[in-house]
N, C-alpha and C positions, 0 to 999 in steps of 0.2 A: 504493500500500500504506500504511495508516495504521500512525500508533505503536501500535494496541493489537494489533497485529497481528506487530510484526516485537519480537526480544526485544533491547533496550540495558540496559544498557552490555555493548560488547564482552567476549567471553571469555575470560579468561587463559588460553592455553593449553600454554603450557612453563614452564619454571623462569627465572627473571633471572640472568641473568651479568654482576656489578658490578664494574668498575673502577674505576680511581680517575677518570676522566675521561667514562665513557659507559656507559648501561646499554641491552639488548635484550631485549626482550619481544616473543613473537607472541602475536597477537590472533584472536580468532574473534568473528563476528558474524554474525547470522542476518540477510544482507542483499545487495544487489548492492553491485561496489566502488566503482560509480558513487555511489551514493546515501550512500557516508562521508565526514566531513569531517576530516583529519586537520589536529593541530595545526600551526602554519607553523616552530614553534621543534621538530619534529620530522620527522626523515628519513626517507623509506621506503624500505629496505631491500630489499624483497621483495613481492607481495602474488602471491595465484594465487585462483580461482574455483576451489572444490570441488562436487561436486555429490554431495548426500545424500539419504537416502530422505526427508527431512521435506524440500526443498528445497535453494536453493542457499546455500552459507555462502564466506563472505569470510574467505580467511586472511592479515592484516597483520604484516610483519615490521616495525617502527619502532625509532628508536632516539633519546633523548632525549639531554639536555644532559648531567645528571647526572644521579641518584637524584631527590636532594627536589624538585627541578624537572621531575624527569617523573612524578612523584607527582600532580602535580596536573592534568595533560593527559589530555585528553577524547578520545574517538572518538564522536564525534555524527551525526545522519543530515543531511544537508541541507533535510530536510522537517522535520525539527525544529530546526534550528537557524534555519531561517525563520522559526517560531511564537515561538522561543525569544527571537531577538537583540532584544530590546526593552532600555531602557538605563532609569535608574529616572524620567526624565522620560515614558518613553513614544516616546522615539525611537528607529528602530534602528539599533544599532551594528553597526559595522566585524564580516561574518563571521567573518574572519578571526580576529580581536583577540580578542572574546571570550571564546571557551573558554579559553583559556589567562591573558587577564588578567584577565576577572569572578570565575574562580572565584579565583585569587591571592586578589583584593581580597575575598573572601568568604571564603577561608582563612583570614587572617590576623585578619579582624574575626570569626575563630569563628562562621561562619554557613554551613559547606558541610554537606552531607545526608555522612550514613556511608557509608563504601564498605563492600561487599558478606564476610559473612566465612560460611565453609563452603556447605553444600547445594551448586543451584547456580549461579553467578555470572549477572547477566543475565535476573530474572524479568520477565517485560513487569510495565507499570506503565500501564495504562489511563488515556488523557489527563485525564476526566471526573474521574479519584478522586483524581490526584495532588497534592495541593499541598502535597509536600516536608516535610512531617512525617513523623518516625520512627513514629509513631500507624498511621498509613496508609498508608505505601509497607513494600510485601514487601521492598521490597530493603533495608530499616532495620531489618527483624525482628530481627537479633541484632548484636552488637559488632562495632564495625570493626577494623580490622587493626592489630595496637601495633607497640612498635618492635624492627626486626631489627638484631643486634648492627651495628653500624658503618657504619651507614644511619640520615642524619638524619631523625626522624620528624614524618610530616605530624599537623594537628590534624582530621582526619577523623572526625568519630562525634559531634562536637558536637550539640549541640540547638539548633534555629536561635533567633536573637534576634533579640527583635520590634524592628522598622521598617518602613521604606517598604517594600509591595510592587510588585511588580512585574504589569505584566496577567495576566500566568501562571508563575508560579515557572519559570526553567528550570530544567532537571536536570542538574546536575553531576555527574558518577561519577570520582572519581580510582579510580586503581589502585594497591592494595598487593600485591607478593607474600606469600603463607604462607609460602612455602619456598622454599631456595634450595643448590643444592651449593655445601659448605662445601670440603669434600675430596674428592678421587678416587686411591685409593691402586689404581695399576694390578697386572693380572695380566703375569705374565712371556711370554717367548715361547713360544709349542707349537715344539718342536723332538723330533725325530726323529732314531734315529740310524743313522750312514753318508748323512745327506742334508743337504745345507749352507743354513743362514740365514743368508737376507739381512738387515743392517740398514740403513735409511733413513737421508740424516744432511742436513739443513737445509742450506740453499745459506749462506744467514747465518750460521752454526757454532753456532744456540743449541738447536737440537733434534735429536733421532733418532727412529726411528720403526721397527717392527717388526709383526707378526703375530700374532694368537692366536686361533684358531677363526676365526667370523664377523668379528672386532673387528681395526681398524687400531689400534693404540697409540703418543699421541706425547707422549715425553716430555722435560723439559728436561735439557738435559745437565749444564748443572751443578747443578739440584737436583732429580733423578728424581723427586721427589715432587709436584713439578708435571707433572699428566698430564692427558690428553686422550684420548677415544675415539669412534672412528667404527665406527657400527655398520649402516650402511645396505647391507652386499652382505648376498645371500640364500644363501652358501654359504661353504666356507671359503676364507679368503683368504691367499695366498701369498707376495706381494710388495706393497711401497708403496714408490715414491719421490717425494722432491719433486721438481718443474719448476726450470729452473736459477734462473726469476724469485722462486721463493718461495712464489707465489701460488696455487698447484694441488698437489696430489697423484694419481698416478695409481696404481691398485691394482687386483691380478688376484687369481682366483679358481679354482677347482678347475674350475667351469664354463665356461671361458674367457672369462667376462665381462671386462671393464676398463673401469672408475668413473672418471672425471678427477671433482674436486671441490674446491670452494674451501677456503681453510686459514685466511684472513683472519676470516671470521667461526664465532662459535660451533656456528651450527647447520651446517656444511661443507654449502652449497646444491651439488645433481648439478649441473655443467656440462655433460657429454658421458659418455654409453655405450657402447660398441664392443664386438662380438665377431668380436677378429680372426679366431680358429678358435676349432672345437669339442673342448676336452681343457684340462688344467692350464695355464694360464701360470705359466711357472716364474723372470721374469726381464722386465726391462723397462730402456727407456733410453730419455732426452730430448737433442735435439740441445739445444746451448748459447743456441739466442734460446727456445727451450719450444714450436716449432712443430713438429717433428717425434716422432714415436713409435716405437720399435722394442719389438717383442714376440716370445719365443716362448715356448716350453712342449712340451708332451705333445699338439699337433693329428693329427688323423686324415690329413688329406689334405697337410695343410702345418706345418711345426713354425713358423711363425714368422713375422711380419707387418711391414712399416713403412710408418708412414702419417702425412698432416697429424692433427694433435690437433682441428681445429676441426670436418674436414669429412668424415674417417675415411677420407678421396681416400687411394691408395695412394703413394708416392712410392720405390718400388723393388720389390723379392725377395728374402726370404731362401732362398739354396736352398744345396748344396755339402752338405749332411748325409743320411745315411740312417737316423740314430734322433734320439730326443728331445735338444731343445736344451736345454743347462741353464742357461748365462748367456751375454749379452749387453751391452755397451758399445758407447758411439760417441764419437770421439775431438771433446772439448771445442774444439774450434778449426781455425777452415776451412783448409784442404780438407777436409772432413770423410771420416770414416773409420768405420766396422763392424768387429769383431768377435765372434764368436760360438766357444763353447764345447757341444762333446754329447756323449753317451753312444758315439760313435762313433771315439772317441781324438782327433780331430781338433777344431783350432782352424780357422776358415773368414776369411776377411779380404777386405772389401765396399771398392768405392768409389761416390760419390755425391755427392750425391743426382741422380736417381734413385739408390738403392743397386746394385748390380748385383755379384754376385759376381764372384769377382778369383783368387783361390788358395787353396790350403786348405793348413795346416801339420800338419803329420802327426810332428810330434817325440815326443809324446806318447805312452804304452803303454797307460792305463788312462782312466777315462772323464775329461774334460776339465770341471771343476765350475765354475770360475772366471775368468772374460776381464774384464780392466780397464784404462782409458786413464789415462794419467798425467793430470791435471790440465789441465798444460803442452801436452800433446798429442803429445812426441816421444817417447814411447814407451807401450807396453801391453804387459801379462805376464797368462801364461794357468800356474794351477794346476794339478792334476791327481791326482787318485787314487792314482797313482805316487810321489807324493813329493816331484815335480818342479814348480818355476817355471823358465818360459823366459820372456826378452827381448824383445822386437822393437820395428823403427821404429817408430813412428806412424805415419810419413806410408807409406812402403814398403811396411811388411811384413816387413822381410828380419829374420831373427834376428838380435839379437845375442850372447845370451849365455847360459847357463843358469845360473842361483844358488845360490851354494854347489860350483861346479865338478862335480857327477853330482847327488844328493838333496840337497833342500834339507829335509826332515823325513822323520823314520825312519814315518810313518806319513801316509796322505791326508792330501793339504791339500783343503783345505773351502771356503775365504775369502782375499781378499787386498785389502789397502788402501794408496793411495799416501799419502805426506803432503802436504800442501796446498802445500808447495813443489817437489814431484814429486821428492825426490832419494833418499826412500828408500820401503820396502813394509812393511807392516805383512802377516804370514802366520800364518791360524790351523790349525790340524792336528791330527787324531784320535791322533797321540800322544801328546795332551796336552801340550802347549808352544804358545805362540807365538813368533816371531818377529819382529825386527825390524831388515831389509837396507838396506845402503848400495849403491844401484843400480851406481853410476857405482865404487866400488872393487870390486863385487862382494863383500862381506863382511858375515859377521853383525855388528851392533850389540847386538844385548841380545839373550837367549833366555829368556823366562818360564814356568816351573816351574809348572805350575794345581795338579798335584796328582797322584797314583797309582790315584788312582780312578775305573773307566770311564767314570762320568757326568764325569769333569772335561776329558774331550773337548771340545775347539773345533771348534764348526761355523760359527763367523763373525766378524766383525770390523769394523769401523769406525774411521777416525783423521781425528775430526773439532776442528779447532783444536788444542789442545795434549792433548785427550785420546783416549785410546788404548781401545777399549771391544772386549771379547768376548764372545762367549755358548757357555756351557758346556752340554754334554751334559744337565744336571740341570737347562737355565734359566736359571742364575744368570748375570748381565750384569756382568763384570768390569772395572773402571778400572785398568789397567795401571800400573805406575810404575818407569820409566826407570830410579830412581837405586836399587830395591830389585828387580829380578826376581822373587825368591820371594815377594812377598806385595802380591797388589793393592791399590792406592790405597782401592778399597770395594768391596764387593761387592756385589750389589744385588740381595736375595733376595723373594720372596713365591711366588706360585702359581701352573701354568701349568696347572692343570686343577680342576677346577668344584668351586666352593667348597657345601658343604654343611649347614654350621653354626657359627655365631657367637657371641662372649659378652664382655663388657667386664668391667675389674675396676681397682681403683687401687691401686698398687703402688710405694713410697717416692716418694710424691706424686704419681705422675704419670698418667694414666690410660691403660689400655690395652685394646686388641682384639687376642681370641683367634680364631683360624679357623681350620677342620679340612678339611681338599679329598678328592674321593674315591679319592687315592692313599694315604691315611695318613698325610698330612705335615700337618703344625699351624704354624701362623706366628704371635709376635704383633706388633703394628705400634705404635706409639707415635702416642697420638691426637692428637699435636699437630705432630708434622716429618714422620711417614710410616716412619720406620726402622724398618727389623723384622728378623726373625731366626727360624730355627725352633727349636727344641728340643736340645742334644744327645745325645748316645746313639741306641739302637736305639728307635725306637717301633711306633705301629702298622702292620699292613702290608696294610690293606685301609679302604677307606671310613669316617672320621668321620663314624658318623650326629649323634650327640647333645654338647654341651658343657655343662659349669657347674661356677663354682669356687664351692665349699664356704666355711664359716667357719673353716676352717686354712689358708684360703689357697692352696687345691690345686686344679687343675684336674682335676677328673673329666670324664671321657671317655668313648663306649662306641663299639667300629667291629664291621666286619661282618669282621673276624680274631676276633671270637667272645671279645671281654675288653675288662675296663671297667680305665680304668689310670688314677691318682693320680700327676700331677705336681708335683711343692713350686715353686709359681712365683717364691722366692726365687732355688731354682738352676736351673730349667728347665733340671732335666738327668735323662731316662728314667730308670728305676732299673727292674732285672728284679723285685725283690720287689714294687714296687706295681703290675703288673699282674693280676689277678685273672681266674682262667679261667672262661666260663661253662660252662653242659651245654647251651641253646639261644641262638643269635645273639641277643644284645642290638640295641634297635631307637631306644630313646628312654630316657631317664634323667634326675633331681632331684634336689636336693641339698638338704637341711633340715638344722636346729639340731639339737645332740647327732652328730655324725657317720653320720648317717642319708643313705642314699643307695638310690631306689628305682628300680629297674632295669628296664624291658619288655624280655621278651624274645617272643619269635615265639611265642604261647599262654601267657606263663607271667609271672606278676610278681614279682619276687625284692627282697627286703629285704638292704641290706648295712647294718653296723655296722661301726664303727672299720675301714675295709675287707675285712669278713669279711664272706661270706654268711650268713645268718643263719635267715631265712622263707623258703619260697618257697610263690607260690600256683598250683596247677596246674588243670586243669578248670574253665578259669572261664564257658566257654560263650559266649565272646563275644571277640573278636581286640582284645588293647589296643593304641594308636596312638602315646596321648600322654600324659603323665603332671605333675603338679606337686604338689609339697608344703605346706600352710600354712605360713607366715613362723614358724606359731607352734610348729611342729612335729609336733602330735597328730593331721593328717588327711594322705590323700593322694588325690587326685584322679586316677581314671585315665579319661580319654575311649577308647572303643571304638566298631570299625564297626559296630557297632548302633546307633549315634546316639544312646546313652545315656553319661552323663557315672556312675562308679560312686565311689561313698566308701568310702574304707577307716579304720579308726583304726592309729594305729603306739603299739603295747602292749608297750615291751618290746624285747622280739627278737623278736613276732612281728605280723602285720597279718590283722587283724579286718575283716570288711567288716561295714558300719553298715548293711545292706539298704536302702541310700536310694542312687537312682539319677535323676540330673538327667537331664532330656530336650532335646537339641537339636536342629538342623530338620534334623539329618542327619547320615552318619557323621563321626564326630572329628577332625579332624586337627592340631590342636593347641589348645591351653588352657592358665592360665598366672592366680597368684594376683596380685592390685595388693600393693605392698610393704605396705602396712598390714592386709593381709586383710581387708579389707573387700570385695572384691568377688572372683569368677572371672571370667574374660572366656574363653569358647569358642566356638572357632571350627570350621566343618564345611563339608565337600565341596558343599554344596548353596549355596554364597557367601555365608550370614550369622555375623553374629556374635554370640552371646547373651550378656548378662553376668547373673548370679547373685549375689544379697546373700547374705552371710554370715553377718549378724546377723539376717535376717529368713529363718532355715531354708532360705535358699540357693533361697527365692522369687525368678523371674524378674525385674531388675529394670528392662532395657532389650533392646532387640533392636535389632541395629542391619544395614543395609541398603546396598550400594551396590557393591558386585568384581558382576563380570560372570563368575566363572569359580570355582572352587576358591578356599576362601583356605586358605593353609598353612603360617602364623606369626603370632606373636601375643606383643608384650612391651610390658608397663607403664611407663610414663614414671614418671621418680621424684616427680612429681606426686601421684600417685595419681588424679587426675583426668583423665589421658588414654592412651590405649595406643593400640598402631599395630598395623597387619594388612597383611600381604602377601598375595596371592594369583596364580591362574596367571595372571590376565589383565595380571597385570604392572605393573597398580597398587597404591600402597599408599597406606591411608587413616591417619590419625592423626582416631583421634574422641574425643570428648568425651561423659565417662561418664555427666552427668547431663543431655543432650539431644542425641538421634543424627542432628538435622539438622545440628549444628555439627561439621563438621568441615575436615579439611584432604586434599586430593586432589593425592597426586606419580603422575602420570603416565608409566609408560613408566622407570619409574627405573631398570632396567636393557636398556633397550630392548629385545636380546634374549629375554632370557630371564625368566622368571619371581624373585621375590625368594626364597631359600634359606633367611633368617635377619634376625632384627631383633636391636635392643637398642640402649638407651639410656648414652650416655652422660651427660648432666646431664638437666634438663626440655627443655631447648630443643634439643636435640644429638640426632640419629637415627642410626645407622651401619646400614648396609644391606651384604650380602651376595650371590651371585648364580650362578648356573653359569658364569658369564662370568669365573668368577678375579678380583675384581675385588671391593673395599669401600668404600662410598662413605659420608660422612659429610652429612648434610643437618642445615642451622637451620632449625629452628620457629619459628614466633611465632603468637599465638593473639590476646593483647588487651591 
């Protein structure tokens, strides 16, 4: 296969995750993986053979030294690094050496070819045409990649300088990323009430780990705001925990799948897939070396499974139950030991391995949620629906004691945690309290007070190194504090259902994001530590479709409870008088200068003033979508499922349409001024995106080209030079206003789900939004 044939330089295909010691990048290449030459000062991680309708493509996992040193490393073909390795006498050089030390020596003496920036990365370059001029190589067409905040930058994009040639220029390609996540501010747990959440807690005490929809979430414990998420199961997932080594996590699902996957690297590669049974897993456990697995759940034929991790060989039975099992342990240290808890009142108690059941304890009245082994291994306590914790051996079985001498809480217990010294339990319970038992005297230690409020129900718990973590009916993941009971260490709020709309704003210096979820609940996060907090007071009580804070510094809102409400984000505190009723569900909404706020409602577009209704326009023949106001305040743009973008003038108190009507390549779905007004950028169901001049009668002035799907956002960098677009295919572009093959391509940014909501924090700073509860902040760099 010749070079004019196969396309190099490889293709960036994820985002870099920089440390201070090592950076990882996957690559794609239109090529076999025989025929790559990877740098020798670079590690492969990963590589797999995919196979695509245009042929086979090479996906390379590597990992370099640092940043500016793998800045400059190559992925070359062997067939061309044959043509290539000539040295400038004419002899050829060490395969090896080369890539990585010619280009050095040709970096630093300002002589490397530009690396690639937007369209797409990787145009072949026909061996006849090339000789390494920006002039005549596609890949030189536009600017190379500048520098990303805290990343030393390569001198990439030079003009070569004349000297000795070589018989044929090789081609050098270093790689820059465009983008990179800066932050990941996670969604909380999906919890349920009357049904107990589990949380995961790192063998090494520095993470936990929990559940939300499709998404595992792992977080640092001591600063939640460092997160992680995996998004690779195909259903909702119910449990994760770590392996005792560190190195795996294994995690079940509503379909009884279970995922073992690595935790070491970024992209968590599958290890192993099993399905033990067909129904819920609701519960998992690892014996102490990480080689055995105990599962069960909600299965049809059998509630419960244990098996080697490698080979998904069986290595016992769970049996001793007649309903669904709901948690499961295995006692940390040999002789090892089972217990399992079900809907059947009963505790069941295995020996093994093989596991084989042994007795079932029947002290129990109501359903058994809870079985956990001490650390230590000489004892394990099963919770219960009841109210009640009971004792037992470890090694035995035999009971020892019940806690708190009858009820140990006046309402279900949910969760139970030992401390890492095994001598006391952490208990959380639906009547709101937790607990925390001195095993060995039998007596409560602390009682923690959440609150009077049904959501301040505990469904779970954790007592991982010296902190003590619960999660409350509402979500909210509580840091306990020993030496205060009534008011946790922190509280750790955000979203635990699908975020819908977004908006930044800066506020006594500091910059923030705002976010609306489809319960009604609004968060904002502080864009620099991750803290956040909602609102207080009563607010909305149905879906945040729309956000934007006005020139008073108020947060306008409109949800599908059919009223648009005014927050003063000095006290982000509801207020009944600033909510404002509609007479048709608002849908989308704008905020201009003068206290102008223009409203879509389902058929109807309503003008407010000082937050008064004022206009309203009714019979407009055409369903509006999306709306935006000039910076400068005298027009308003409303895009409609006619695929027509309509003008309006704002006269006053009331709104005029200018019978001028922009045409897009399909129905609206959202649109959106550049801060100087100079342009419209809209976007439409049919995946383009059209931008509109201003000053030239709002003549067409660019069309821009590349979502495979819907796009369904659209916000201006404070540039005025560039704006970003989400769409359903799950990518989102950042293009550039005055030439629409430059751009920057995030991939899969919410894996899941599609992007909800854009908005820029600075020029270089992107915050993204998602159904996945979930806001992510990405760096830009352009040139």
């Amino acid at each position: 296969m010749g070079s004019e044939e196969r396309q190099f330089p490889v293709r960036l295909q994820e985002n870099l995750m920089a440390t201070q010691d090592q950076t990882k990048l996957v690559y794609k290449c239109n090529a076999m993986l025989s025929d790559v030459e990877i740098p020798k000062d670079c590690e492969i991680l990963s590589k797999e053979l995919l196979t695509r309708a245009s042929g086979y493509t090479a996906e390379l996992q590597i990992q370099g030294v640092c940043f500016h040193q793998y800045s400059s490393h190559l992925l070359v073909s062997k067939e061309e690094r044959d043509e290539d390795t000539t040295d400038l006498k004419g002899n050829t050089d060490s395969a090896q050496e080369l890539p990585s030390q010619e280009f050095r020596k040709r970096r630093n003496s300002g002589t490397c070819i530009a690396s690639p920036v937007g369209g797409d990365y990787g145009d072949s370059i026909p061996a006849d045409k090339d000789d390494g001029s920006p002039a005549k190589s596609k890949l030189c067409r536009r600017s190379s990649v500048g520098h990303i905040p805290g990343i030393p930058p390569a001198t990439a994009g030079a003009e070569p300088a004349q000297g000795p040639r070589l018989g044929r220029e090789p081609r050098f390609y270093p790689f820059l990323p465009l983008f990179f996540t800066e932050k990941v501010f996670a969604s909380l747990p999906q919890v349920e009430r009357g049904v107990s959440k589990i949380i995961g807690g790192d063998p090494k005490g520095n993470n936990f780990l929990y559940t939300n929809g499709k998404c595992v979430v792992i977080r640092n414990v001591d600063n939640p705001a460092i997160a992680d998420i995996y998004t690779e199961h195909a259903h909702q997932v119910v449990v994760a925990k770590y392996a005792p080594s560190g190195f795996y996590i294994a995690s079940g699902d509503v379909s009884g799948k279970l995922r073992i996957w690595d935790t070491t690297q970024k992209e968590h590669l599958l290890k192993y897939e099993y399905q033990p049974f067909a129904g819920k897993i609701k519960d998992l456990a690892w014996t102490e070396d990480s080689k055995r697995i105990a599962v069960v759940g909600e299965g049809r034929e059998k509630f419960g499974a244990v098996f080697l991790w490698d080979s998904g060989s069986s290595v016992g039975e769970i049996t001793g139950h007649n309903k669904v099992i709901n948690s499961v342990d295995i006692k940390q240290t040999r002789p090892y030991r089972l217990a399992t808890g079900s809907d059947d009142n009963c505790a069941a108690f295995f020996e093994g391995p093989p596991f084989k059941f042994k007795f079932t304890l029947s002290d129990h009245t109501r359903f058994v949620n809870c079985v956990r082994f001490s650390p230590d291994g000489n004892r394990f306590a099963t919770a219960s629906a009841d109210g009640q914790i009971f004792v037992y051996d470890g090694k035995t079985g035999e009971k020892v004691c019940a806690l708190g001498g009858g009820k140990a809480h006046d309402g279900g217990i949910y969760a139970i945690s030992w401390s890492p010294d095994s001598s006391q339990l952490l208990s959380a319970s639906g009547d709101k309290t937790a607990k925390i038992w001195d095993v060995g005297a039998n007596s409560i230690v602390n009682t923690f007070n959440m609150g009077s409020n049904v959501l301040d129900q505990q469904l779970g718990c954790l007592w991982q190194k010296e902190h003590l973590l619960t999660i409350s009916l509402s979500g909210y993941i509580n840091y306990l504090d020993k030496n205060n009971p009534n008011k946790p260490l922190r509280v750790i709020k955000g979203h635990s259902k699908s975020i819908q709309c977004l908006t930044v704003h800066k506020n006594g210096g500091k910059s923030y994001i705002y976010s609306g979820s489809n319960d009604g609940h609004i968060n904002y996060w502080d864009s620099e530590t991750g803290e956040n907090d909602g609102f207080s007071g009563k607010g909305h009580t149905n879906q945040v479709s729309r956000m934007a804070v006005d020139e008073m510094d108020q947060l306008v809102t409109c949800s599908m409870d059919d009223t648009v409400r005014y927050t003063n984000l000095s006290k982000r505190d509801y207020s009944g008088q600033d909510a404002v009723k509609m007479d048709v569900q608002p849908k989308c909404l704008a905020v201009g200068p003068g206290g102008y706020t223009v409203v879509l409602c389902i058929g109807q577009i309503v003008l407010m003033k000082d937050k008064k209704k004022c206009f309203a326009v009714d019979d407009l023949g055409y369903e509006p979508e999306a709306v935006a106001i000039h910076p400068a305040g005298s027009t308003a743009a409303v895009g409609g499922a006619d695929g027509n973008v309509h003008l309006y003038s704002i006269q006053g108190t009331s709104l005029k349409s200018d019978d001028k009507t922009l045409e897009a390549k399909g129905p609206v779905t959202d649109l959106a001024y550049s801060h100087d007004g100079a342009f419209l950028a809209v976007c439409d169901a049919n995946k383009v995106v059209t931008v509109f001049s201003v000053a030239d009668g709002y003549a067409e002035h660019n069309v821009f080209y590349g979502h495979h799907a819907k796009v369904v956002c659209i916000a201006w960098s404070p540039d005025n030079e560039h704006f970003a677009s989400g769409g359903m295919d799950m990518m989102v572009y950042v293009w550039t206003v005055s030439d629409p093959e430059t751009r920057v391509k995030i991939p899969d940014a919410h894996r899941l789900h599609h992007v909800s909501g854009l908005a820029w924090l600075d020029e270089h700073t992107l915050v993204t939004t998602s159904h996945d509860a979930s806001v992510k902040e990405w760096s830009i760099s352009y040139n």
